[in-house]
Residue frames as qw, qx, qy, qz and C-alpha x, y, z in Angstrom:
[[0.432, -0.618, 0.169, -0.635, 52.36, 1.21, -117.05],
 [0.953, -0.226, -0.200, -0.020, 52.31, -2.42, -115.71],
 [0.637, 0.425, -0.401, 0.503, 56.20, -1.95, -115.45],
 [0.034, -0.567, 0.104, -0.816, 56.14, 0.91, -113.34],
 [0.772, -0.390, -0.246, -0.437, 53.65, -0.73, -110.95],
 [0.916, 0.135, -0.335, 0.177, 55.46, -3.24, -110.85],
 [0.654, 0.156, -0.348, 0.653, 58.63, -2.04, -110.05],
 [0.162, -0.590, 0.298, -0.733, 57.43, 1.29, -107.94],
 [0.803, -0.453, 0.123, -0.366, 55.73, -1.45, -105.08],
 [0.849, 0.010, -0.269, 0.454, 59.05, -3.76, -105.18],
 [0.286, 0.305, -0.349, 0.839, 60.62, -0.40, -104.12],
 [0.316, -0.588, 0.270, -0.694, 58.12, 0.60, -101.58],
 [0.918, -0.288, -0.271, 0.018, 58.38, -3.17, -100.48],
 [0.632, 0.273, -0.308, 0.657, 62.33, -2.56, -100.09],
 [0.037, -0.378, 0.397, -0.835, 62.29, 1.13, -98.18],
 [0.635, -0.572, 0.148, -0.497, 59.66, -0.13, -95.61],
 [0.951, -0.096, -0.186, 0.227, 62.10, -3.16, -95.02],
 [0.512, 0.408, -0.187, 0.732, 64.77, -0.60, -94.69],
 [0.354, -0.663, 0.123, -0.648, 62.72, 1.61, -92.22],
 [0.913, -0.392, -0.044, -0.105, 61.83, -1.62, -89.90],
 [0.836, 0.150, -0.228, 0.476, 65.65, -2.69, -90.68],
 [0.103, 0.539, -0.231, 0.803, 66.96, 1.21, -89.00],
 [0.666, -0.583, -0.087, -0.456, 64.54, 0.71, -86.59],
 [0.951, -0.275, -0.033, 0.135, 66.47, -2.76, -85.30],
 [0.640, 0.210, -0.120, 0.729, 69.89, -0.79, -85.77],
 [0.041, 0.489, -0.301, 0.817, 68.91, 2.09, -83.50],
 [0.721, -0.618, 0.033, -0.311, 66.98, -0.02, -80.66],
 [0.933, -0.091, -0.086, 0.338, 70.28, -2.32, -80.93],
 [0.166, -0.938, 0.126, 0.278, 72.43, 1.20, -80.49],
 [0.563, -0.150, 0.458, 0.672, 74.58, 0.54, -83.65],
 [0.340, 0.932, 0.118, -0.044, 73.95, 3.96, -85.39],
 [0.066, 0.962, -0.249, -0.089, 77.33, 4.49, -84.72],
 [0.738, -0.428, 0.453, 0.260, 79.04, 1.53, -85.11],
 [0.627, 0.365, 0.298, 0.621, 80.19, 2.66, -88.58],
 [0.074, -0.740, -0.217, 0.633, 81.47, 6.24, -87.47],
 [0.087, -0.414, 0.443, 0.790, 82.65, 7.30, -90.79],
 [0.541, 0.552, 0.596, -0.218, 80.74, 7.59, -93.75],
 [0.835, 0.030, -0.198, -0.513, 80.28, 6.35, -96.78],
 [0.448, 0.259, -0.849, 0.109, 82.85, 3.63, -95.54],
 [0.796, -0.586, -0.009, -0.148, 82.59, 1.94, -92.48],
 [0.623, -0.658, 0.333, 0.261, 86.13, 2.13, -90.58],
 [0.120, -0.602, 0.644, 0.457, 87.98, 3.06, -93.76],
 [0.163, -0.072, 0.934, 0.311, 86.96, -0.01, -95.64],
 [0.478, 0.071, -0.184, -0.856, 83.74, -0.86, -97.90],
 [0.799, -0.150, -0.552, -0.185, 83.36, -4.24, -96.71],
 [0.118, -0.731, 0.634, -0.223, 84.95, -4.11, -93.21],
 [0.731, 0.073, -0.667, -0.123, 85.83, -7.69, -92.16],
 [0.746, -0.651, -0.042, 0.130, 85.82, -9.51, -88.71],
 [0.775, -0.085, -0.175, 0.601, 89.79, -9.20, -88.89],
 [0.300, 0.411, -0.084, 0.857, 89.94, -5.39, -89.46],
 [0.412, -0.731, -0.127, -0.529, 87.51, -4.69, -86.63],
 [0.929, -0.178, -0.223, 0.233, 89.25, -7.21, -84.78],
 [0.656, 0.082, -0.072, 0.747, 92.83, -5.15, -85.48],
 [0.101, 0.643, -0.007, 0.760, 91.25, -1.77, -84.46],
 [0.254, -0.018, -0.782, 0.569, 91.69, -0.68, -81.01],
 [0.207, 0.316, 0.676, -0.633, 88.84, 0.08, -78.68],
 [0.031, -0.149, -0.567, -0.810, 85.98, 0.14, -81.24],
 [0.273, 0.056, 0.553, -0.785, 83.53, -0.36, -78.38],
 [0.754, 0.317, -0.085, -0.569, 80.80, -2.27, -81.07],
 [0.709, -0.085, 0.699, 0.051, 80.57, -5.96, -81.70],
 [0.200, -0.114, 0.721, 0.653, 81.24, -7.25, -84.92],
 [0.083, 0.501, 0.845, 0.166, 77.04, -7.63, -85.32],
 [0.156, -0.757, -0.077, 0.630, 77.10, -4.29, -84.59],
 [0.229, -0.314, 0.525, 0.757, 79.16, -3.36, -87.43],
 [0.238, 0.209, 0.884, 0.345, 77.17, -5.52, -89.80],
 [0.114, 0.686, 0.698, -0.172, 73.77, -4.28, -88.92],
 [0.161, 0.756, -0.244, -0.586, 74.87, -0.19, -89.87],
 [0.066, -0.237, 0.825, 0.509, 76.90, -1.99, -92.81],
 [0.087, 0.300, 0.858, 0.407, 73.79, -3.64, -94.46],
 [0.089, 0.772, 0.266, -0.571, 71.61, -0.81, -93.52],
 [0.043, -0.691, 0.295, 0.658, 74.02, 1.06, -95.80],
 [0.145, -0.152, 0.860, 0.466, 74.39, -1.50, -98.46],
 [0.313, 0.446, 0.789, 0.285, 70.83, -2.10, -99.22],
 [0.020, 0.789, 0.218, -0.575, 70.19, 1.71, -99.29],
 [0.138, -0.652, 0.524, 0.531, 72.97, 2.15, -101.61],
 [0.093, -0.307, 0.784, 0.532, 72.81, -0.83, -103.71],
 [0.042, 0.476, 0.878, -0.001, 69.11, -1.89, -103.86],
 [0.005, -0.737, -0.511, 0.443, 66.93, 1.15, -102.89],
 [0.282, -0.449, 0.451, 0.718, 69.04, 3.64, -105.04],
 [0.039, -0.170, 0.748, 0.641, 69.08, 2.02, -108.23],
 [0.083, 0.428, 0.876, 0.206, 65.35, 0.96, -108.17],
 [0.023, 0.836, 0.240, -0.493, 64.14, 4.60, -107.43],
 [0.077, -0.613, 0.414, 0.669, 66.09, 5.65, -110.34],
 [0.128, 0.200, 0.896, 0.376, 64.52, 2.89, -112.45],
 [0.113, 0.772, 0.610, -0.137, 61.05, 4.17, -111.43],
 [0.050, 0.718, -0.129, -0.682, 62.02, 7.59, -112.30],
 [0.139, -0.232, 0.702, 0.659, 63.36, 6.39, -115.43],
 [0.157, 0.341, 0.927, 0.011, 59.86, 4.98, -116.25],
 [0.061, 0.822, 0.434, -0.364, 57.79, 7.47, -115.18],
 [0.011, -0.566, 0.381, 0.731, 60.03, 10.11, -117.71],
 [0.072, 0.305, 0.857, 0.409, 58.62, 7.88, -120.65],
 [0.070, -0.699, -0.712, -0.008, 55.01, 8.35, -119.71],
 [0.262, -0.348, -0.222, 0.872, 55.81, 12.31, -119.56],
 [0.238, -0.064, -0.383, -0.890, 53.62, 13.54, -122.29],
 [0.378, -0.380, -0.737, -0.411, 50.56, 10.98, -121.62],
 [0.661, -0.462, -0.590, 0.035, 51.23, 10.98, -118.01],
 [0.163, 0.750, -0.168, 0.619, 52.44, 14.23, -116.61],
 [0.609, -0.677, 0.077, -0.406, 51.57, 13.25, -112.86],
 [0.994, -0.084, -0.047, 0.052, 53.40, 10.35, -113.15],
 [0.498, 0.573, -0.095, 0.645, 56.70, 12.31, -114.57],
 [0.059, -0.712, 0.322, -0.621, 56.76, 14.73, -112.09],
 [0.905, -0.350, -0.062, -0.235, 56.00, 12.08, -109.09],
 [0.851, -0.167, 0.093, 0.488, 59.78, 10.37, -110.23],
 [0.276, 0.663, -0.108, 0.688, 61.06, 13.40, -110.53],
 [0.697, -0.591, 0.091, -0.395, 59.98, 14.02, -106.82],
 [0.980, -0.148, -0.014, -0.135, 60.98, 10.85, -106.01],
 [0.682, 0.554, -0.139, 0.457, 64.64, 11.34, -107.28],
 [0.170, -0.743, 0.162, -0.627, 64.67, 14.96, -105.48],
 [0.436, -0.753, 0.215, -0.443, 64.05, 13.02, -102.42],
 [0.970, 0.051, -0.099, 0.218, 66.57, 9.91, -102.78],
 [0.448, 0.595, -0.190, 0.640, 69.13, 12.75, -103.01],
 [0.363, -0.630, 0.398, -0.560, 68.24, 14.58, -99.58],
 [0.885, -0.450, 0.120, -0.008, 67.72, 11.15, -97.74],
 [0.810, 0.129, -0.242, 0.519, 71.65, 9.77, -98.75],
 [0.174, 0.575, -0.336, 0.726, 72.70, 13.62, -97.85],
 [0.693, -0.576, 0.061, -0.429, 70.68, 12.96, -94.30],
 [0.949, -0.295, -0.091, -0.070, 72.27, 9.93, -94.15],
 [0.491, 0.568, -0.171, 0.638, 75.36, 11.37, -94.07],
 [0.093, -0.605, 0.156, -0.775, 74.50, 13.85, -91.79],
 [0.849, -0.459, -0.198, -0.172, 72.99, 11.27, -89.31],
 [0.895, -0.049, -0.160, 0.413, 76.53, 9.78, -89.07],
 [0.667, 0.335, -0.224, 0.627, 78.34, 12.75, -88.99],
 [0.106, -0.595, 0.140, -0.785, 76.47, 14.35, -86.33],
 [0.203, 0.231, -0.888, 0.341, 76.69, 11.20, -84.18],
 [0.252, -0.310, -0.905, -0.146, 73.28, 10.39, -84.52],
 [0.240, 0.052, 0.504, -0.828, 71.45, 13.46, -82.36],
 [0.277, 0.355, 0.635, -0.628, 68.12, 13.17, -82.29],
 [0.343, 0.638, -0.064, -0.687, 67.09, 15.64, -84.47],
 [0.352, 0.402, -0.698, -0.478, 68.89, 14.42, -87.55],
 [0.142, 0.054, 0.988, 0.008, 67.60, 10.75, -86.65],
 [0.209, 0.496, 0.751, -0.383, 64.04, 11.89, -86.80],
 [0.389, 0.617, -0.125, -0.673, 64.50, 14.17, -89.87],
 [0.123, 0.235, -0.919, -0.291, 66.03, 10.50, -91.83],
 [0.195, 0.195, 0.943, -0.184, 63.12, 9.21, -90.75],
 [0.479, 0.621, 0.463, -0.413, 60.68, 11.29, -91.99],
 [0.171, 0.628, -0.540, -0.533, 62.43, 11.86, -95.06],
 [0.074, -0.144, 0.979, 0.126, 62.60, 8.29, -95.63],
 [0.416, 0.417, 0.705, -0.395, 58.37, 7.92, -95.06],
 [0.355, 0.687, 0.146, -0.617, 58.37, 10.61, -97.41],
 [0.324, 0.357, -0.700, -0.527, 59.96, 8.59, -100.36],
 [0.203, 0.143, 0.966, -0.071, 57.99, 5.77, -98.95],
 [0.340, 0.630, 0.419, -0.559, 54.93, 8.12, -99.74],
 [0.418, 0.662, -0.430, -0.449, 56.07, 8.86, -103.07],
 [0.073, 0.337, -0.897, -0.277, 56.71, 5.74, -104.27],
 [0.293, 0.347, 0.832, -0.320, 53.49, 4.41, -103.43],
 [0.341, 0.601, -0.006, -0.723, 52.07, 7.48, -105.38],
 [0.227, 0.555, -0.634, -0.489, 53.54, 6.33, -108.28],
 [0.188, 0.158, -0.910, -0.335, 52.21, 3.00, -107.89],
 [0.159, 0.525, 0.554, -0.626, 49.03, 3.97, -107.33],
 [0.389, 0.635, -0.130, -0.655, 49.03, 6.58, -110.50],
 [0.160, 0.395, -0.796, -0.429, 50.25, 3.53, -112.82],
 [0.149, 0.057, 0.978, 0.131, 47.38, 1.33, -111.91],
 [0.110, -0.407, -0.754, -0.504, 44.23, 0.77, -113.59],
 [0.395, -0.453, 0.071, -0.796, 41.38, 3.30, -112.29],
 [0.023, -0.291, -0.873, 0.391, 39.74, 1.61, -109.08],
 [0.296, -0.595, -0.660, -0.351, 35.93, 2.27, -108.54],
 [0.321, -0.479, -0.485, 0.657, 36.36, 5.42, -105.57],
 [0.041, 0.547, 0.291, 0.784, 34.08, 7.93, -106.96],
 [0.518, -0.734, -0.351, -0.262, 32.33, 8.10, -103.55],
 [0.756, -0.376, -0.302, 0.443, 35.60, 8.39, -102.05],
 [0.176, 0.665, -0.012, 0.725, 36.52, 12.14, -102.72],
 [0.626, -0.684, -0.071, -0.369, 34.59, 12.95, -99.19],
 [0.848, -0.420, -0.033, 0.320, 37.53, 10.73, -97.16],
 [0.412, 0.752, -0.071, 0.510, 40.01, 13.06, -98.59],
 [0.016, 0.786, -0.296, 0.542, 40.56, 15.41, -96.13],
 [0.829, -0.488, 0.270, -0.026, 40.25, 12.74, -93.01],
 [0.954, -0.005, 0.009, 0.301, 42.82, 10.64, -94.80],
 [0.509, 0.700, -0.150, 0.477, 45.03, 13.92, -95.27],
 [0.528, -0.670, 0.171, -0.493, 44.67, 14.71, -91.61],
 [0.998, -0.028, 0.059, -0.007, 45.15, 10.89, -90.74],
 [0.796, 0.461, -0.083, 0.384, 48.52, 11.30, -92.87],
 [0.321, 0.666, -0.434, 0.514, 50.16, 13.91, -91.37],
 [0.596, -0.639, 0.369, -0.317, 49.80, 13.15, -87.53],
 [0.958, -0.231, 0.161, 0.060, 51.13, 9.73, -88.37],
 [0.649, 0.396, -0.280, 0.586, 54.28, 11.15, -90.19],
 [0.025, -0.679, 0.338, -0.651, 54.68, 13.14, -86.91],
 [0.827, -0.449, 0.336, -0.045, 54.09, 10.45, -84.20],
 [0.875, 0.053, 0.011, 0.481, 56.59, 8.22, -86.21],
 [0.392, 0.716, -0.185, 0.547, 59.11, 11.12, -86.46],
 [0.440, -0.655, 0.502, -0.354, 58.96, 11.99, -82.21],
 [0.951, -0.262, -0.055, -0.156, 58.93, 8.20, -81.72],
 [0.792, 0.373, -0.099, 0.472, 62.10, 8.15, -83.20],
 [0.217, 0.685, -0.215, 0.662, 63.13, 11.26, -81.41],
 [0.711, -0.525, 0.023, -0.466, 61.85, 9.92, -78.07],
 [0.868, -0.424, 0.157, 0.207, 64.15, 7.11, -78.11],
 [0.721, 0.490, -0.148, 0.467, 66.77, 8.55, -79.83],
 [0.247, -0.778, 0.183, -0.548, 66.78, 11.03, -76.49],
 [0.217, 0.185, -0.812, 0.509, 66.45, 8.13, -73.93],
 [0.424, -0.067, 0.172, -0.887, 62.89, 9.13, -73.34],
 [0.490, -0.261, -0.796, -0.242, 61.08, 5.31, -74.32],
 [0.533, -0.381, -0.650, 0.384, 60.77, 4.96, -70.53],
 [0.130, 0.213, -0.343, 0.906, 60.67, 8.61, -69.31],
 [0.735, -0.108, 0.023, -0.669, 56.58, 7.90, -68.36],
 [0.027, 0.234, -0.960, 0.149, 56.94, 4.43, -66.45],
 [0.406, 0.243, 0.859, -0.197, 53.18, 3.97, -66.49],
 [0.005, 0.066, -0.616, -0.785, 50.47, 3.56, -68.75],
 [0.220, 0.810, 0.429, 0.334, 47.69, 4.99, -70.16],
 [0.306, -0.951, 0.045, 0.002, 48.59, 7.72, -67.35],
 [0.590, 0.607, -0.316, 0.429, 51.94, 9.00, -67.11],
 [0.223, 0.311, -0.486, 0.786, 53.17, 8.96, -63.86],
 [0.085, -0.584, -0.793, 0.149, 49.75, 8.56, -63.19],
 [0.107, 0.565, 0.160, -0.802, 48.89, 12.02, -64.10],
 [0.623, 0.677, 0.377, -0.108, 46.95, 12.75, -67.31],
 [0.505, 0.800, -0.210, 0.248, 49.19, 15.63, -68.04],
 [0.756, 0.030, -0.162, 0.634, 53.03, 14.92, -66.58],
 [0.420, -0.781, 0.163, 0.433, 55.07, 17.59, -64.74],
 [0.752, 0.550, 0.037, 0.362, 56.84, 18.79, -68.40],
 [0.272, -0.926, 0.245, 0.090, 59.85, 20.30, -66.60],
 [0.505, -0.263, 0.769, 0.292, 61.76, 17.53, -68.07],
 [0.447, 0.471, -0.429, -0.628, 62.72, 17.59, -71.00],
 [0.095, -0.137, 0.985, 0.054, 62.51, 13.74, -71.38],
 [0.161, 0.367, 0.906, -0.138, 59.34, 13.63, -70.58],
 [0.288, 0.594, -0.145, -0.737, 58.35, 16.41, -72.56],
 [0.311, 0.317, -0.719, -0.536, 59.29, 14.39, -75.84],
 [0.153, 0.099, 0.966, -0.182, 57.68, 11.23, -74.16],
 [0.303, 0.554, 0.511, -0.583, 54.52, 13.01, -73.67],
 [0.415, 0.499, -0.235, -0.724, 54.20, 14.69, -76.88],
 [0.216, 0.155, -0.892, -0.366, 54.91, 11.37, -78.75],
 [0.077, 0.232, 0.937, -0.252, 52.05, 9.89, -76.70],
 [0.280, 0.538, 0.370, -0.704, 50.00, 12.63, -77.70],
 [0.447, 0.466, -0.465, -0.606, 50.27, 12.75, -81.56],
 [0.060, 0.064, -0.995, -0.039, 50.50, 9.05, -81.20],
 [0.144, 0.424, 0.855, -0.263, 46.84, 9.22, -79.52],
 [0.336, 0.651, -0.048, -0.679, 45.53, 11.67, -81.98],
 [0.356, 0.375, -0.575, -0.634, 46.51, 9.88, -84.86],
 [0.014, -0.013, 0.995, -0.093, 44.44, 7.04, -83.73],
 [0.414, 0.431, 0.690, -0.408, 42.05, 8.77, -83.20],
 [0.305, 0.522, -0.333, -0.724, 42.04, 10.60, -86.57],
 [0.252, 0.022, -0.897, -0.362, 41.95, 6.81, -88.15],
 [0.213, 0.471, 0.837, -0.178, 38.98, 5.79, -86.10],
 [0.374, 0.637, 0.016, -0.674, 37.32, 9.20, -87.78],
 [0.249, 0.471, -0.580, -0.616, 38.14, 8.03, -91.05],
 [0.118, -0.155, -0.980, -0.042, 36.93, 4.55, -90.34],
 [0.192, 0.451, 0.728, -0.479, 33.64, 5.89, -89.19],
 [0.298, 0.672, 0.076, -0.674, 33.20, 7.82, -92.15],
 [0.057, 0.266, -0.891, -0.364, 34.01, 5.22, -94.00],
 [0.001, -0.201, -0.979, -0.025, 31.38, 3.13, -92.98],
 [0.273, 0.565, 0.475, -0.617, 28.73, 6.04, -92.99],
 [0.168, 0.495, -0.381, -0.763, 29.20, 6.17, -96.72],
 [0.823, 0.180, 0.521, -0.139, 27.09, 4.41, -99.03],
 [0.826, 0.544, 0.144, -0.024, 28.58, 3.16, -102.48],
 [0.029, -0.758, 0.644, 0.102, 32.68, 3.20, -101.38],
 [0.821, 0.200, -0.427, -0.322, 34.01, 0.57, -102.82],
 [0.837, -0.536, -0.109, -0.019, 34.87, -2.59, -100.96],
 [0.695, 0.397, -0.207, 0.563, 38.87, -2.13, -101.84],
 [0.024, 0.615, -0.124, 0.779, 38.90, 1.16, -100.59],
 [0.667, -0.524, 0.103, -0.519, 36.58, 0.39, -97.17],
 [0.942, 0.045, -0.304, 0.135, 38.86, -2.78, -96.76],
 [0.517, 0.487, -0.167, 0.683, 41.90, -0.57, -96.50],
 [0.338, -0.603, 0.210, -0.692, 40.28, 1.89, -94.15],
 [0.798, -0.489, 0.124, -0.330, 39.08, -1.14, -91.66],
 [0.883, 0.087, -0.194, 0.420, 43.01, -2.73, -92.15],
 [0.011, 0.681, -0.183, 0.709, 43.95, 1.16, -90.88],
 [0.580, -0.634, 0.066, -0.508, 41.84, 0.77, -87.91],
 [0.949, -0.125, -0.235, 0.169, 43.39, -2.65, -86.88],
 [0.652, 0.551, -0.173, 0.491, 46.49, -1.51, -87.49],
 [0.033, -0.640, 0.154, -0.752, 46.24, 1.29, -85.22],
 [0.738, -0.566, 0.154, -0.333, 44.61, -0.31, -81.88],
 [0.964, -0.064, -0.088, 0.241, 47.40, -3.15, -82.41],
 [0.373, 0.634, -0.271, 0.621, 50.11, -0.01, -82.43],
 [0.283, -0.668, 0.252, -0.640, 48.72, 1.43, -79.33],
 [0.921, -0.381, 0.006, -0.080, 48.54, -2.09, -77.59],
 [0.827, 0.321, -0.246, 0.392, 52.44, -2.15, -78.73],
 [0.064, 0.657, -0.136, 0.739, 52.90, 1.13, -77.56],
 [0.750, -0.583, -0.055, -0.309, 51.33, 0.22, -74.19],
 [0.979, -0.023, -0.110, 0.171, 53.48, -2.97, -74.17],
 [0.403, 0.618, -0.175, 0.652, 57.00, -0.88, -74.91],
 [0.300, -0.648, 0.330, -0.617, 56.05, 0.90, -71.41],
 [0.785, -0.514, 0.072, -0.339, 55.21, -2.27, -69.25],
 [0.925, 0.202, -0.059, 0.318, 58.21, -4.54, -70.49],
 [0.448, -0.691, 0.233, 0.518, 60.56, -1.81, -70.47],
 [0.446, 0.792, -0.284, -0.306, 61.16, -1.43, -74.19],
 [0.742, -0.195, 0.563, 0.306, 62.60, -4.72, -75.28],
 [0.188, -0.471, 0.522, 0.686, 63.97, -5.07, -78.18],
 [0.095, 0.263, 0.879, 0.385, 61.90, -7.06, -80.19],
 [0.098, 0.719, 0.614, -0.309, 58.88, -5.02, -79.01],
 [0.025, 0.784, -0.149, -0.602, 60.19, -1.72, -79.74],
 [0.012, 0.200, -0.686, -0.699, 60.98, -3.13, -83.50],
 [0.149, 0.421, 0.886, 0.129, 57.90, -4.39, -83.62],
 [0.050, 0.778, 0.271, -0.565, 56.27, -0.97, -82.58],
 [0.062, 0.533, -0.278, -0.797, 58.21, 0.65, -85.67],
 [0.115, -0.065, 0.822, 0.555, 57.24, -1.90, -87.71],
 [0.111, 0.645, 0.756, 0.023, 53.64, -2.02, -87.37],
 [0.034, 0.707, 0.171, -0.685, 53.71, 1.95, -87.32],
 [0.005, -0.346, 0.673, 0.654, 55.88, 2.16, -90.65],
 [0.004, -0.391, -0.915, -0.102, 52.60, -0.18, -91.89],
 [0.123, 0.700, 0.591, -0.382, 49.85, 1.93, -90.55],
 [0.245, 0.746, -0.056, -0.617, 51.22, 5.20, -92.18],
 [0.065, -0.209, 0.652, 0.726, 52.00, 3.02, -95.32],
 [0.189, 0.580, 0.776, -0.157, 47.94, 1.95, -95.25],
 [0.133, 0.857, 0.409, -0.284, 47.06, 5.42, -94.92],
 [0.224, -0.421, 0.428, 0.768, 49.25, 6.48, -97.25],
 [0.101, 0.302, 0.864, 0.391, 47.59, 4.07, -100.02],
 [0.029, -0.568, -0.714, 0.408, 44.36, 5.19, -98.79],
 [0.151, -0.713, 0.034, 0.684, 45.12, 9.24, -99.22],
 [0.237, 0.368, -0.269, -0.858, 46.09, 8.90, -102.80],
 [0.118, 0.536, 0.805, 0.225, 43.15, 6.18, -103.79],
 [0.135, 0.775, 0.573, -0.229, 40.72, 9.31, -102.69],
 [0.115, 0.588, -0.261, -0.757, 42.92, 12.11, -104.49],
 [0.093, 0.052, 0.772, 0.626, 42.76, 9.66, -107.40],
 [0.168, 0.625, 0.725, -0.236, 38.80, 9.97, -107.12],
 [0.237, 0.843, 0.299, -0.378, 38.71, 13.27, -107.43],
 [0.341, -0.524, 0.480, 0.615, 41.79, 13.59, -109.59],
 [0.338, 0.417, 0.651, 0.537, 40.58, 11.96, -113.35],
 [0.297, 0.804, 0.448, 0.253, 37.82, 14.77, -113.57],
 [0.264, -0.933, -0.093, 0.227, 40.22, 17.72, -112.68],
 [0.554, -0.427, 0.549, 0.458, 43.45, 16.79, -114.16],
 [0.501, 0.549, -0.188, -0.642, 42.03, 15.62, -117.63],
 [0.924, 0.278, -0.036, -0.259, 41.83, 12.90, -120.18],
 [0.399, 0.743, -0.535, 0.052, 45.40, 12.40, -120.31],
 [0.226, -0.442, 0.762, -0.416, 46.36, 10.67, -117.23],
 [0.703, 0.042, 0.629, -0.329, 43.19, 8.17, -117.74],
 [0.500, 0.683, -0.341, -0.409, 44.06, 7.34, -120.87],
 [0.464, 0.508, -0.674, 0.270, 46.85, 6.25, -120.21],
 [0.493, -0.299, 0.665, -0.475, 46.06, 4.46, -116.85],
 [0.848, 0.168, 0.277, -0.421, 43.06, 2.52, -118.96],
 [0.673, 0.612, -0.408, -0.075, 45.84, 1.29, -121.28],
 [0.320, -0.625, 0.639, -0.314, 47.51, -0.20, -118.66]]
């Protein structure tokens, strides 16, 4: 089990470096500076001379690079260590059935993200498809976490069953703010609301524009899923015997989250530099990997006495 552990959190270290790493290759607008795909201009390394020898390519060479090692640690890093964890987890299939099917899962959805990523490129980056790679991508971040989560020794969170449903609640609004966020500026929309808290200085915005449509919503799910963590943090702390792991986690959420929304603030007053606006994804890509953790500590709670003897068995052997 130690293996597994092991090697499923090196991979969910890797894809949230990969998320933050997309993030700085679509605020720097080189989604497309490899139009073709799986190459990049014909070639699988391109070099400064062949970009050099192609006419108008309209993308600096750093340009190039940034898609190009996107691709490369997807391909040659992310890949192969999701397929390791799978491999693991198929071992443990008789003791550990949750675990088995998890990299099996986990596999399933390595397969759709490469086909997304595919589709990103060959539909010249719309929106949509940017913001379906993205959640796709959380979602193997979510799974992989699972998995190293189910492989580790039991934690003390009997009292945590009860956070369950906040942290499920918690989960999905933050895979949907990160998903518009992404669709927001993949539109042009960062800026379509030029002030802040208020839009325009209106609570709710003229939504006749579509710009500011997406703007707005993102601001909304964005300020929902904040608030959903402060719920989860208050019910955290109204509980008596959670353990301190678990209640750590929940008050590293809460941080997390007021330091988004100051980012998020920031994004509007600056104008959406660059560095901000990677920062924004990065802390975000963080929060929902917190409350990811979080989500299945409290399924694990309730999970040993429902599941059966098998699964702790084999955990306590760990």
């Amino acid at each position: 089990m130690r293996a597994i552990r092991l090697t499923a959190a090196a991979t969910a270290i890797l894809v949230y470096a990969l998320i933050v790493l997309g993030a700085v290759v679509r605020t720097t607008n080189s989604g497309l500076s490899c139009p073709d795909w799986p190459t990049c201009y014909g070639h699988w390394l391109p070099l400064p001379a062949d970009i050099a020898a192609l006419p108008s390519v309209g993308y600096s060479y750093g340009q190039v690079m940034l898609e190009w090692v996107h691709r490369l640690i997807a391909g040659v890093f992310v890949g192969p260590l999701v397929l390791v964890v799978a491999l693991l987890a198929f071992r443990y299939r008789h003791d550990a059935p949750r675990i088995a099917l998890s990299g099996g899962l986990l596999v399933l959805l390595l397969l759709v993200q490469g086909a997304l990523g595919g589709l990103t490129v060959l539909d010249q980056n719309s929106p949509w498809s940017v913001a379906i790679h993205l959640g796709n991508a959380l979602l193997v971040l979510t799974m992989t976490l699972r998995i190293a989560i189910l492989a580790s020794p039991p934690a003390p969170t009997a009292s945590a069953r009860f956070l369950c449903r906040s942290a499920v609640v918690a989960w999905v609004l933050a895979l949907l703010a990160m998903m518009s966020a992404a669709m927001a500026a993949k539109s042009g929309a960062s800026l379509a609301c030029t002030t802040w808290p208020l839009c325009e200085g209106a609570l709710v915005p003229d939504l006749g524009d579509e710009l500011v449509r997406l703007h707005f919503l993102h601001r909304v799910l964005a300020g929902v899923t904040a608030c959903a963590v402060m719920v989860l943090f208050w019910r955290s702390r109204t509980s008596a015997g959670l353990s301190h792991g678990l209640a750590r986690l929940v008050a590293l959420a809460t941080v997390l989250v007021l330091v988004q929304v100051a980012l998020g603030a920031m994004v509007i007053l600056l104008e959406a530099p660059v560095w901000n606006a990677v920062l924004h994804q990065a802390v975000g890509v963080l929060t929902f990997a917190v409350v990811t953790v979080i989500l299945w500590r409290c399924a694990a709670a309730g999970g040993a006495s429902t599941v059966g003897e098998r699964d702790g068995l084999a955990l306590r052997g760990a």
